[in-house]
C-alpha positions in Angstrom: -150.1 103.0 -3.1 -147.6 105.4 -2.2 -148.3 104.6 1.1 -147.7 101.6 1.1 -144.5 101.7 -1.1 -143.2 104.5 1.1 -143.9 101.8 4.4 -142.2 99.2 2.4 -139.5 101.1 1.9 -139.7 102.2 5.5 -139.6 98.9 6.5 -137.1 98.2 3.3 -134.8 100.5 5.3 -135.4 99.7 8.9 -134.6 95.8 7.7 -131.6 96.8 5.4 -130.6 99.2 9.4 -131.2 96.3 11.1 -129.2 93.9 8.4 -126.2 96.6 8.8 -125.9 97.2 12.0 -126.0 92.8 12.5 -123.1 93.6 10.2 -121.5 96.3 11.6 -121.9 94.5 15.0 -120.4 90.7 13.6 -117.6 92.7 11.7 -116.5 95.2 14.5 -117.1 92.2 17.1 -114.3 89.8 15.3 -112.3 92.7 14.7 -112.4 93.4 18.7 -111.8 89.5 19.1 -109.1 89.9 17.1 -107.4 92.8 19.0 -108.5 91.0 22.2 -106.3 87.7 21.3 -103.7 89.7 19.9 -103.4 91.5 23.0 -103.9 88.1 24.9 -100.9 87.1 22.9 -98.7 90.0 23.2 -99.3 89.8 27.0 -98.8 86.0 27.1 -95.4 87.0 25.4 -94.3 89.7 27.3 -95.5 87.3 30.9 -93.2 84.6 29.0 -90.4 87.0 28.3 -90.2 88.3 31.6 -90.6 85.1 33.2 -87.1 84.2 31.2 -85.6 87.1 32.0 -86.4 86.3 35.9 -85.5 83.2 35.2 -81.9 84.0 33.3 -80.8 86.4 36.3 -81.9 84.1 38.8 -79.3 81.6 37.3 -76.8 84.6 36.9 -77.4 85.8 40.5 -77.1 81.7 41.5 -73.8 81.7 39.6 -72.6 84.6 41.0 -73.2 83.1 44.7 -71.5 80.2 44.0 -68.7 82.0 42.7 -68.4 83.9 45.6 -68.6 81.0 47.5 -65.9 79.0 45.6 -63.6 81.9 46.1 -64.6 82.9 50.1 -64.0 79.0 50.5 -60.5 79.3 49.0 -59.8 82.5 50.9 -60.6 80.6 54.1 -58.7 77.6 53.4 -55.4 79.3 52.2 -56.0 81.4 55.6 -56.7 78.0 57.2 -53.3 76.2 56.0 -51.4 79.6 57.1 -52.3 79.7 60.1 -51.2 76.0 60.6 -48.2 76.5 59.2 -47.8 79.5 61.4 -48.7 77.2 64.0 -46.4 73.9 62.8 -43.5 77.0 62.7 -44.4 78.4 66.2 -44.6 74.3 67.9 -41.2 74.2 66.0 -39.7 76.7 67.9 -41.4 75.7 71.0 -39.6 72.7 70.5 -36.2 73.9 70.2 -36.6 76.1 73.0 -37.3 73.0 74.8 -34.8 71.1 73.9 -32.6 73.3 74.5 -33.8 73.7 78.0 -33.5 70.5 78.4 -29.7 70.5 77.4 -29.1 73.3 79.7 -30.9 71.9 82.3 -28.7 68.3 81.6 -25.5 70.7 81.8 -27.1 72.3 85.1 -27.4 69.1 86.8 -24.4 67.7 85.6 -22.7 70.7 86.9 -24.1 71.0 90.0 -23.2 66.9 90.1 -19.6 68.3 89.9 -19.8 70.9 92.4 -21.2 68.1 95.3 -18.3 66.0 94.2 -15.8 69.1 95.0 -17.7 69.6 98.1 -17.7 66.3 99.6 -14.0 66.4 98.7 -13.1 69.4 100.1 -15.2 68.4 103.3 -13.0 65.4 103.6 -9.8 67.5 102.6 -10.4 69.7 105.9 -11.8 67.0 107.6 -8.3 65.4 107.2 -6.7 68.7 107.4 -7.9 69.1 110.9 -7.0 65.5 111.7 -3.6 66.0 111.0 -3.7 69.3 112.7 -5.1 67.3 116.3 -2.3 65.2 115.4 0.1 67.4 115.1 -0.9 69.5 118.0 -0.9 66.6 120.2 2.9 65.5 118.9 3.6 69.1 120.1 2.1 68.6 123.3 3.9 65.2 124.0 7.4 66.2 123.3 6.9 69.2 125.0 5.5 67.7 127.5 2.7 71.0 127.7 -0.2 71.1 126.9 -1.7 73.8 124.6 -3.4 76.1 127.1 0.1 75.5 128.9 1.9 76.8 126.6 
């Protein structure tokens, strides 16, 4: 009999092993579940947390382009309207420089109008001048009665 009760508890013990070690194995196996999910989780969180931090400097670097944009735009267009102005200021002058060309141009003509006119006269003044000089020449002649080379 004692072997017998010394193989049942044998086997008493190798079933209660057996039993405890199922335990063990169903306990520490939900336990590593457990930390398995948890880590899942913490990593699903940390993915998720980067993802919005990506996400929020993305927008920031976004704004920030577009604010540099709005304000390169406005650089260029106040460049732009100054250099029209420059330009509406330098076809001013143009202008004037023209029209004042013009005007002297106008006196030139008119001027040189006026000095034809003088010329013409004083081309008919000696023109007349050296008419009346023949004439005179040739009144000489007759009452003296010689002629130039004559006399």
């Amino acid at each position: 009999m004692n072997a017998i009760a010394i193989l049942i508890g044998v086997v008493g013990a190798i079933v209660g092993a057996v039993i405890l070690a199922a335990l063990w194995n169903v306990v520490y196996g939900k336990r590593a579940e457990a930390h398995i999910g948890e880590a899942r989780r913490n990593a699903d969180r940390i993915l998720d947390d980067a993802r919005k931090a990506a996400e929020s400097k993305l927008k920031e670097a976004d704004l920030e382009a577009k604010e540099k944009l709005l304000q390169m735009r406005g650089d260029f267009d106040r460049q732009a309207q100054q250099r029209r102005e420059e330009m509406k200021n330098a076809e001013r002058r143009l202008q004037q420089k023209e029209e004042n060309l013009d005007r002297k141009i106008e006196a030139f003509d008119r001027r040189e109008a006026g000095l034809r006119e003088r010329e013409a006269q004083i081309d008919r003044l000696r023109a007349e001048a050296e008419e009346i000089r023949q004439k005179q020449v040739a009144e000489l002649e007759r009452i003296c009665n010689l002629t130039q080379d004559e006399a």
